[in-house]
C-alpha positions as CSV (number, residue, x, y, z in Angstrom):
1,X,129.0,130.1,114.6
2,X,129.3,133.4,115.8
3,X,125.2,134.0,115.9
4,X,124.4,130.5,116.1
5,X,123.7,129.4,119.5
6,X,125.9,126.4,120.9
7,X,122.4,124.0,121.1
8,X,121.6,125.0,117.6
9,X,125.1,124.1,116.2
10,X,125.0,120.7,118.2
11,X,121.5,120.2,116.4
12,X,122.7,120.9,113.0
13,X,125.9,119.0,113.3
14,X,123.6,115.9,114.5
15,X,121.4,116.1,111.4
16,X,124.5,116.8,109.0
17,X,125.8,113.3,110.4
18,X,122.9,111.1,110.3
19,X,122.2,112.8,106.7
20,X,125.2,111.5,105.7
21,X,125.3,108.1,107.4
22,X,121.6,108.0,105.3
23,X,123.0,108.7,102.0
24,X,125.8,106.3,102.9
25,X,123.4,103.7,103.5
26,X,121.6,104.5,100.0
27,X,124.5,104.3,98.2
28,X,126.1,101.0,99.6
29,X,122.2,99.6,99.4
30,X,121.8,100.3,95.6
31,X,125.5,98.8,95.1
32,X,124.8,95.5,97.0
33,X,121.2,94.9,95.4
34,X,122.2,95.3,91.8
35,X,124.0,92.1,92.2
36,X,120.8,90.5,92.7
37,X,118.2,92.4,90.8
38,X,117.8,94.4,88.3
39,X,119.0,98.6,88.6
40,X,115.2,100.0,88.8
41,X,114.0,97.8,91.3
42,X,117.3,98.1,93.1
43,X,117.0,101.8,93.7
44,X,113.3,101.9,94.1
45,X,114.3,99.1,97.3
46,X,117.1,101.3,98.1
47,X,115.2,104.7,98.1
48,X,112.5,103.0,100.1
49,X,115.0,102.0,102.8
50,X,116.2,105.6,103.2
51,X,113.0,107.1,103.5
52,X,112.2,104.5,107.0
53,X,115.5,105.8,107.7
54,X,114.3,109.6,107.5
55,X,111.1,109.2,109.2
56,X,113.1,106.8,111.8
57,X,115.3,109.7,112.6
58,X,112.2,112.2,112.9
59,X,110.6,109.9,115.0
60,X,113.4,109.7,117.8
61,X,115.5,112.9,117.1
């Protein structure tokens, strides 16, 4: 932090979050859809549901 300007830090600790809110969201999504299809196609829909989240993110962020 010490040669890290304040804006920077604010910027990083913004991705780190929504990074993690993302891989929460892939997790919980691969969990929920194996009770209705099959693992592959689960995390295939899951995978493709974090990667609109990504460019979502670098659309607005």
């Amino acid at each position: 932090m010490k040669n890290m300007k304040a804006s920077t830090f604010h910027t990083v600790l913004q991705n780190t979050v929504l990074g993690a809110i993302g891989m929460l969201l892939f997790t919980v999504l691969v969990f929920l859809l194996t009770n209705w299809f099959k693992p592959g196609t689960s995390v295939m829909s899951a995978l493709a549901v974090y990667a609109f989240w990504q460019i979502y993110l670098s659309m607005f962020a």
